[in-house]
N, C-alpha and C positions, 0 to 999 in steps of 0.2 A: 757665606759658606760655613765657617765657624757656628753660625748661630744653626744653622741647617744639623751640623754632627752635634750639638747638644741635644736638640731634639730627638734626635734618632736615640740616642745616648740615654736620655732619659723617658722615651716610650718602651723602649724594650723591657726595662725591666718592670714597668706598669703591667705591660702584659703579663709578662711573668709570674707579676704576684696574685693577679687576676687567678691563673690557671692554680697557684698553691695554694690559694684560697678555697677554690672551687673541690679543688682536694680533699682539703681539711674538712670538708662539710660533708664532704661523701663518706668517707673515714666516720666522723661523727655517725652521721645520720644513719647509715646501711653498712657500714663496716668492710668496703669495698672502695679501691681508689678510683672506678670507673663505674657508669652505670650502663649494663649492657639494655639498648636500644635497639626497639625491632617496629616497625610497622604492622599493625595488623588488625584483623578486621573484628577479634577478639576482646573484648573492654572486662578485665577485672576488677570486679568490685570487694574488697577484703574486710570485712564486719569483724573486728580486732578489739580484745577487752571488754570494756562495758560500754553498751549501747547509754550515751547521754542524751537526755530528751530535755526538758526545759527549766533544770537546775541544771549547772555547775561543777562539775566532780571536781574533786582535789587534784591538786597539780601531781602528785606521784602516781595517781590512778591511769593508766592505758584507757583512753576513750576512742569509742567509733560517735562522730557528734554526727547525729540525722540530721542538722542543717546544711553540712556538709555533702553528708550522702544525695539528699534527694535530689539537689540539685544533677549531679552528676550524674545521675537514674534517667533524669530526662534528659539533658546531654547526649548518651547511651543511647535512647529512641529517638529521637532526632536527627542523629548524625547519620548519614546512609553509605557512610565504609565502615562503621560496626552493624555487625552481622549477628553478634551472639554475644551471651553474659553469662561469665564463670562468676560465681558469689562465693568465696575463701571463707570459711566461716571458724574463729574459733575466740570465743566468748563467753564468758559468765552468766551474762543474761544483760537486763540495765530497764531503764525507762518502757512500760507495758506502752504507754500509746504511741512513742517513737518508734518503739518494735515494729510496732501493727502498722502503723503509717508504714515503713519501709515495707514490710513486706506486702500489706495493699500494693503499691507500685509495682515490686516485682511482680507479685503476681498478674497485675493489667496491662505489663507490657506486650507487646503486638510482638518483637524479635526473640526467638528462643535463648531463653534461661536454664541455666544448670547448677547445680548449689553441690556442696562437697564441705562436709563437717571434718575438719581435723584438728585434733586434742581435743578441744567438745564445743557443745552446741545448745549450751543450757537455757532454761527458763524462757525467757523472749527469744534467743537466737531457734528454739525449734519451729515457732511460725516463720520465720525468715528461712530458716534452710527448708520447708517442706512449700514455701511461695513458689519454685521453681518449678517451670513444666518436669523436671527427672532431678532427683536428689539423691547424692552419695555419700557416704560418711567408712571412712576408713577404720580398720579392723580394732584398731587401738583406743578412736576416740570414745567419747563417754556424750549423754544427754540428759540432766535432768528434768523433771516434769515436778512441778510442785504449786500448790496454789498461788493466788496471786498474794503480795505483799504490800503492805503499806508503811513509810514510815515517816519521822516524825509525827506531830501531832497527829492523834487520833481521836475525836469524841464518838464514846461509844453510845450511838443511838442506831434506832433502827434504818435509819435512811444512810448510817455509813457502810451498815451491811450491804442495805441492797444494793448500794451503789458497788459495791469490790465483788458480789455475785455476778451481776448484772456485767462487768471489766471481763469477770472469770468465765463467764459464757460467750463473748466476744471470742476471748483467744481458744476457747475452747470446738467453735462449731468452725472458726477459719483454718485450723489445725486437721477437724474429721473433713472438710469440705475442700483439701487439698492434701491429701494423703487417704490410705486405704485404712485407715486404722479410723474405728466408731468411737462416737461420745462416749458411750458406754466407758468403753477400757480405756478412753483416757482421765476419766473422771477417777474408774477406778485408782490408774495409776499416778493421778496427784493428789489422792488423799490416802494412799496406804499408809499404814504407820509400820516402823520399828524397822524401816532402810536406810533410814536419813537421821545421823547420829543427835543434831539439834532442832530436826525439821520432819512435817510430813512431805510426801512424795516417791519419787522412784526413778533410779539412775542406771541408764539403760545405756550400753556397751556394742558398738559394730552392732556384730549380727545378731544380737536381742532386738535393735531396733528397726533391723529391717524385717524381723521375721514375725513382728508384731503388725504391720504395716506401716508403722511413722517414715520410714526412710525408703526408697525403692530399690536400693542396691548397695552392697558395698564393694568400696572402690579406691584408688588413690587418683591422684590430677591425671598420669595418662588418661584411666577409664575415663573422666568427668571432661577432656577435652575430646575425646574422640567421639563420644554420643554427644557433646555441643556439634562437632564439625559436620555429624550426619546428619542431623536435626537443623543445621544450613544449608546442606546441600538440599536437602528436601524443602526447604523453605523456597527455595531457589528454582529448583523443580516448580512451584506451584504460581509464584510471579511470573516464570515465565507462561503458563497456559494463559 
């Protein structure tokens, strides 16, 4: 009996610490002692920082790493109680081919996508946020367009031109070939000069960029979850025929 109240005695406050622990990490992590929990048929995917593609970023740098993502992209088409994909986007830009991979996917998925740029949606994060069937970008945020970059070692011959041309027309015909906006003006606007105080390019603000055709609307997360839920319902509409 004795041995029976030690145990009780000494599981409780196991649990206990269990539960401060879990605390602490939530504190840490999201700065909230609880993490509020909802079922739903909605899968948010959040493109946060600099997109990491197959280096390494430094430990203080904020990374979205695409070995992460993709995997969860097809999770997301797979799963059949997600219905729909909000894409959170607010990024610097990062790795050109991890970009384009990600947003290749988004763009191939079969389940209605909806993307929504807030604080901005630069360099590679524009082919991601304009991969979505409808894309929003709130009043405030910002998007730069600028050529492609290379860095570290670079030999300058001509096969490393064509090769960052050749990059620059990739993201460039998957950008006019999912949004209303032409080669043409986007060419224009990654190579203008004298916007971009140490770069060529052009950084385009809310409704500059919807009114150029890169974005289709502007909006904050109500707008971009209420055209996701109708674009389910109609989805839902057409399984059922």
């Amino acid at each position: 009996m004795a041995d029976e109240r030690q145990f009780q005695s000494q599981e409780v406050p196991s649990e206990e610490l269990e539960k401060k622990k879990s605390a602490i990490q939530s504190i840490q992590q999201l700065g909230v002692t609880n993490v509020p929990q909802l079922e739903s048929n909605i899968f948010c995917l959040p493109i946060i920082g600099q997109v990491e593609g197959h280096l390494v970023m430094p430990p203080q740098n904020k990374t979205t790493k695409y070995e992460h993502v993709i995997p969860q992209i097809v999770a997301a088409e797979q799963n059949p109680k997600i219905e729909g994909i909000v894409i959170i986007l607010n990024t610097v830009g990062g790795d050109v081919e991890a970009g384009l991979a990600i947003a290749e996917m988004i763009a191939t998925m079969s389940k209605p996508t909806v993307s929504i740029v807030l604080g901005g949606g630069h360099s590679i994060g524009v082919p991601i946020a304009v991969a979505a069937d409808r894309s929003f970008i709130a009043e405030t945020a910002t998007m730069t367009i600028h050529p492609v970059r290379l860095t570290g070692l670079v030999i300058g011959v001509p096969q490393t031109f064509e090769y960052m041309e050749k990059m620059q027309d990739r993201v460039i015909r998957f950008i006019a070939s999912h949004s209303s906006i032409s080669e043409e003006k986007i060419r224009d606007l990654m190579f203008r000069t004298g916007e971009l105080a140490r770069d060529i390019g052009t950084n385009v603000i809310g409704k500059d960029a919807v009114s150029i055709g890169l974005i289709d609307r502007m909006g904050g997360i109500s707008d971009a979850l209420s055209e996701l839920n109708q674009k389910i319902q109609a989805n839902r509409g057409e399984l059922l025929q």
